[in-house]
C-alpha positions in Angstrom: -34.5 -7.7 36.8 -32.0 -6.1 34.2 -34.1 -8.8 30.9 -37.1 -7.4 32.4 -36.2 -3.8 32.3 -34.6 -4.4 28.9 -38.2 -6.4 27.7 -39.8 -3.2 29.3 -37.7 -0.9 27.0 -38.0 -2.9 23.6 -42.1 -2.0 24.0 -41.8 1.6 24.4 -42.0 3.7 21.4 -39.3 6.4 21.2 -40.9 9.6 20.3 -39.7 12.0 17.6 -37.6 14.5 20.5 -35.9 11.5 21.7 -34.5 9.8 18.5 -34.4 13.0 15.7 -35.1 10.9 12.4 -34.5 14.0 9.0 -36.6 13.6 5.9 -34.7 11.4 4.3 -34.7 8.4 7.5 -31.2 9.7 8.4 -30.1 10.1 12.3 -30.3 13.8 13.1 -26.5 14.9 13.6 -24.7 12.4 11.0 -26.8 12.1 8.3 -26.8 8.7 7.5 -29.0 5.9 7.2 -29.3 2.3 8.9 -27.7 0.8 5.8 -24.9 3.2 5.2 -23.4 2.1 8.5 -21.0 -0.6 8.8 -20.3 -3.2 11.9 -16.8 -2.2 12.4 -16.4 1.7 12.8 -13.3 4.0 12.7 -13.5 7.1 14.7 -11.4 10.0 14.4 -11.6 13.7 15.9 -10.7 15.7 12.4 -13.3 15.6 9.6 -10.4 16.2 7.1 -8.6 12.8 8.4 -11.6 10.7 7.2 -10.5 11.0 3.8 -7.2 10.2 4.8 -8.7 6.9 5.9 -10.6 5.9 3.6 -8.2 6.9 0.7 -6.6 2.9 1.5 -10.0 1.6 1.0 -10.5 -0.7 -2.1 -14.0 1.1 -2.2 -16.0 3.3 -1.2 -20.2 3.3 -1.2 -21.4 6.3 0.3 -20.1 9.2 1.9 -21.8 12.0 4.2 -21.2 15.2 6.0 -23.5 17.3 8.4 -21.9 20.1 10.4 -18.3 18.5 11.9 -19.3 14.4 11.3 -18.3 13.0 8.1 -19.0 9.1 7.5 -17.6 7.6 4.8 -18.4 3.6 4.0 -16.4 1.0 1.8 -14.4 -1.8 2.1 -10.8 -3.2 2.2 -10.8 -6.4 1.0 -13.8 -8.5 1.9 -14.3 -5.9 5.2 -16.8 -3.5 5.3 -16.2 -0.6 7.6 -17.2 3.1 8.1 -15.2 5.7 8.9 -17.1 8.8 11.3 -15.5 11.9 12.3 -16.4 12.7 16.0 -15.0 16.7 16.3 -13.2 17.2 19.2 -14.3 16.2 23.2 -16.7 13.5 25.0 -20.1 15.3 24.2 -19.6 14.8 20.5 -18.9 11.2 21.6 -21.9 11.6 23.4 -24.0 12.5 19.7 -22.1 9.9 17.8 -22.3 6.8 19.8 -25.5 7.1 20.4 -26.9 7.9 16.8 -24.3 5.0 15.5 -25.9 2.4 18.3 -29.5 3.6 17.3 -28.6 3.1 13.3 -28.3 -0.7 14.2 -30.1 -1.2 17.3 -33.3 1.0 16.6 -36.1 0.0 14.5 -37.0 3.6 12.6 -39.9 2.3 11.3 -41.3 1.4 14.8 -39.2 3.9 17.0 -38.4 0.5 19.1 -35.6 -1.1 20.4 -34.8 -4.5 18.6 -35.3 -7.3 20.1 -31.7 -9.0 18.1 -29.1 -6.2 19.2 -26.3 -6.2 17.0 -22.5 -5.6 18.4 -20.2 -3.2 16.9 -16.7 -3.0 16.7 -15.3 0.9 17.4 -11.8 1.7 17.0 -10.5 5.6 17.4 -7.6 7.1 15.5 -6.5 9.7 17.4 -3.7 12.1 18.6 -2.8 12.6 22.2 0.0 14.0 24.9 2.3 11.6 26.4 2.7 11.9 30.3 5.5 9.4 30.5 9.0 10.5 29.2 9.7 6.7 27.6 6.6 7.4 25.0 8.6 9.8 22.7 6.8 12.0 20.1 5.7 10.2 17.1 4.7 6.6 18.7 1.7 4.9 19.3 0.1 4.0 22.0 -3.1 1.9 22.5 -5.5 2.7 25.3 -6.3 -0.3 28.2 -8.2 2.2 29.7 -9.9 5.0 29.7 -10.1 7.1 33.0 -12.7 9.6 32.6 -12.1 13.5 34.1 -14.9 14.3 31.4 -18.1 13.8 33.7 -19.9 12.3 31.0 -20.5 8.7 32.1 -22.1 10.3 35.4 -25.1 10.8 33.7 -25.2 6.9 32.8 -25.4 3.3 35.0 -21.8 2.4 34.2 -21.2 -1.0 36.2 -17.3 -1.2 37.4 -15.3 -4.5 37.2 -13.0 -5.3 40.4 -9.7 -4.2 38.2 -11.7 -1.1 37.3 -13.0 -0.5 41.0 -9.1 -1.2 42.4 -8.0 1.1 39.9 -10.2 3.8 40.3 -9.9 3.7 44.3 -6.2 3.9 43.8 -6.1 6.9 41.7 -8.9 9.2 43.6 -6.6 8.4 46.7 -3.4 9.4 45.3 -4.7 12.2 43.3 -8.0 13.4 45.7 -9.6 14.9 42.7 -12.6 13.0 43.6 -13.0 15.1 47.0 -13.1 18.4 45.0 -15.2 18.7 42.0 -14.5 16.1 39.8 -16.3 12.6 39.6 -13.1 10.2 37.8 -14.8 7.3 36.0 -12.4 4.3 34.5 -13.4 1.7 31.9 -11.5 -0.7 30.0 -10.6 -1.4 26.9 -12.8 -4.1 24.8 -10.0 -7.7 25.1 -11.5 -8.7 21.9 -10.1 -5.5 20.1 -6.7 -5.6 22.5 -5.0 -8.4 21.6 -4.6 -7.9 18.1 -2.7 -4.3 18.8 0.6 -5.3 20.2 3.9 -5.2 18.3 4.9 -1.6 17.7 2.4 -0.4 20.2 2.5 0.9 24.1 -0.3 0.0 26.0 -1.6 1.9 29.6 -4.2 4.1 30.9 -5.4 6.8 28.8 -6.5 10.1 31.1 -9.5 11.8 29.2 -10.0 15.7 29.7 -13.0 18.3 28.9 -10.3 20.3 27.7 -7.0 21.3 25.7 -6.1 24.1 28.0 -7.0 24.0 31.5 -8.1 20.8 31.7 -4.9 19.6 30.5 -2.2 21.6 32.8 -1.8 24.5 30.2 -1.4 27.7 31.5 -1.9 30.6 29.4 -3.8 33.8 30.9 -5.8 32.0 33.8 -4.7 30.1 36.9 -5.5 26.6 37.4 -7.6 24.8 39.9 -5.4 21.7 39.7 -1.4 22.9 39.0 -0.5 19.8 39.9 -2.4 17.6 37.8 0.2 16.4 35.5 2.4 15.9 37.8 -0.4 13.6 39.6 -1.6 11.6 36.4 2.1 10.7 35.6 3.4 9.7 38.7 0.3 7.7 39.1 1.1 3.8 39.1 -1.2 0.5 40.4 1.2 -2.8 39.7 1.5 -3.0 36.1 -0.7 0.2 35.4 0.3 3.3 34.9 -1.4 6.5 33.1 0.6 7.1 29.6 -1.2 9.2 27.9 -3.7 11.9 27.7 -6.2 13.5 25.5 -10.1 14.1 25.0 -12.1 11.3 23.7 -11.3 7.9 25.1 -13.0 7.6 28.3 -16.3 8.6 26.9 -15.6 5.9 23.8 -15.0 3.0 26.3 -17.9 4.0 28.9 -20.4 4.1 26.3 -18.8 1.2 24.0 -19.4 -0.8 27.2 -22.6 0.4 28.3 -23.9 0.0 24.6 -22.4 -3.4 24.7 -20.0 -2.8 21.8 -16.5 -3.5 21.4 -14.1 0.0 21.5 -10.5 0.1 21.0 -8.5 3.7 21.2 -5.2 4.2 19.1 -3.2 7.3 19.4 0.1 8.9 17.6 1.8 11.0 20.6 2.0 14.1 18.9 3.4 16.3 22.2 5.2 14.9 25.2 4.3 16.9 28.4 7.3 15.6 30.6 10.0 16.4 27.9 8.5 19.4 26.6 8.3 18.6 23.5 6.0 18.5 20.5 6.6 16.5 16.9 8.2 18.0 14.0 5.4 16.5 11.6 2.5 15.1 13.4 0.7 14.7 10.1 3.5 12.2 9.4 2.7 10.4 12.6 -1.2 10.4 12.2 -0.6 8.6 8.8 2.0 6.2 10.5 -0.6 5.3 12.2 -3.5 5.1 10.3 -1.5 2.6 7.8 -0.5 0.4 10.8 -3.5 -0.3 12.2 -5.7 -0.2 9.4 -3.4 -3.3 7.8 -3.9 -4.9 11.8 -7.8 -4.2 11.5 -7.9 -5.5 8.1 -5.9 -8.6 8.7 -8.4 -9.9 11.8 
C-alpha cells in the first residue's frame, strides 16, 4: 500500500501554489537552487551564526539570503556541506525542511517527485536551557530525542517506534499535558548521526516549545496555563531517559527528518540553566565552542 501511494505521488504534478519556484528556479523562501544545495546540511537559528560557520570552511561556492534564511555552500576538505539559517521556532522548520527536501527530491522541471530520492544528512547548531542541574552553562548536549510541545508534526503521518510509543505514554501520564490542550509528539534522533557525537557531549531528550516565554515557564506580565511545567519536564525520567534540555527547534527537525527519510542530529551549547538559575557569562563563546567541536567530528566521518 505505502509503494503504491508513493508510485501514486511521483505521477502527480505539483502545481505552482504548492511548490513556489522564483524567476531564477530558486525555492520560494531560501533562494537557492537544486545545485547550490549540499547532502550534508548545518542548521542554525541565527542568520549571523552562518558566517560563523562557514568562516572554518576551506571554501566557499555560493552564498544566499532571502528574509531570515541565509545558505551558504563550500567545503572542508573533500566535504561538501551547506550551512541554512532556520530563524527561530518549528514553523520556520516547517519552510526549511521542506524547501531543502524539495531541492533534492523534486524534479523543477517536471514539478514531480523523483523516482531515486536522495537522503540527507541534517545536523542543528543550536542554543538551548538546561532542565537538569548536572548540565552546567556552557556544555553541550546532543539531542536522542526530540519531544515535541510544538503541535507541528500533528499535521503529518508520523509513525512511532515501540521506544518512542513507551516513551511518549510515559510522559503524557506523568505530566497529563496531553489531557488538556497539548498533543506531545516524540521522535528520535537519526543512530547514523549519533554515534559519532559522544566524548565531550551529554546526550537525553530534548523538550521542544512554541515559545521563549510562556511556553518555556517564564513569567513576566501574564500567568501561565502550565506553572508547573518545568518542574514536570525535569523530574521526568523512563530507565535511562530523562529530559535535559529544552528549546525550540528540535522536535520539528527530527519529525520531519524522519518523515522525509533524512538523517537529523541536534547539537546544543546550554546557554541558561533553569534549575540553578543561571545564564552564561559569554554564550557567544560557548556557541563557537561548539561550532569548532562538532564541525572537526562532522568533518572527520
Amino acid at each position: 500500500m505505502r509503494n503504491s501511494v508513493f508510485n501514486k505521488l511521483t505521477m502527480q504534478r505539483i502545481a505552482e501554489s504548492e511548490l513556489i519556484i522564483n524567476n531564477r528556479g530558486a525555492v520560494y523562501h531560501l533562494d537557492c537552487r537544486p545545485e547550490e544545495i549540499a547532502q550534508t546540511i548545518i542548521t542554525v537559528g541565527d542568520p549571523d551564526r552562518v558566517k560563523e560557520v562557514s568562516k572554518h570552511f576551506d571554501t566557499i561556492e555560493c552564498k544566499n539570503q532571502h528574509r531570515e534564511f541565509v545558505t551558504h555552500t563550500g567545503y572542508m576538505g573533500r566535504k561538501r556541506i551547506s550551512c541554512v539559517s532556520t530563524g527561530i521556532g518549528p514553523d520556520n522548520i516547517d519552510i526549511v525542511f521542506n524547501e531543502i527536501d524539495a531541492l533534492v527530491n523534486i524534479d523543477f522541471e517536471t514539478r514531480q517527485i523523483k523516482e531515486q530520492l536522495t537522503v540527507l544528512n541534517f545536523i542543528r547548531f543550536g542554543t538551548s536551557g538546561s532542565l537538569q542541574e548536572n548540565i552546567p552553562v556552557d556544555s553541550f548536549v546532543v539531542s536522542t530525542h526530540g519531544l515535541g510541545l510544538d503541535n507541528l508534526l500533528n499535521f503529518y503521518r508520523l509513525q512511532y517506534n515501540e521506544e518512542e510509543q513507551q516513551l511518549l505514554q510515559a510522559f503524557n501520564n506523568h505530566t497529563q499535558l496531553s489531557a488538556g490542550n497539548l498533543s506531545p509528539y516524540i521522535c528520535m534522533a537519526s543512530g547514523f548521526l549519533l554515534k559519532h557525537f559522544t566524548a565531550n557531549y551529554h546526550h537525553g531528550i530534548t523538550a521542544t516549545c512554541p515559545g521563549f516565554f510562556g511556553p518555556q515557564g517564564r513569567v513576566l506580565r501574564l500567568g501561565l496555563a502550565y506553572p508547573n511545567l518545568v518542574d514536570q519536564l525535569s523530574s521526568f525520567d523512563f530507565g535511562s531517559h530523562r529530559i535535559t534540555n529544552f528549546e525550540m527547534e528540535t522536535s520539528a527537525i527530527y519529525g520531519l527528518g524522519r518523515a522525509l527519510g533524512h538523517n537529523s542530529l541536534s547539537i546544543s551549547a546550554i546557554v541558561a540553566n533553569r534549575i540553578r538559575k543561571e545564564f552564561s557569562k559569554d554564550g557567544n563563546k560557548a556557541v563557537e565552542n561548539l561550532i569548532t567541536q562538532s564541525l572537526a567530528v562532522l568533518s572527520s566521518m
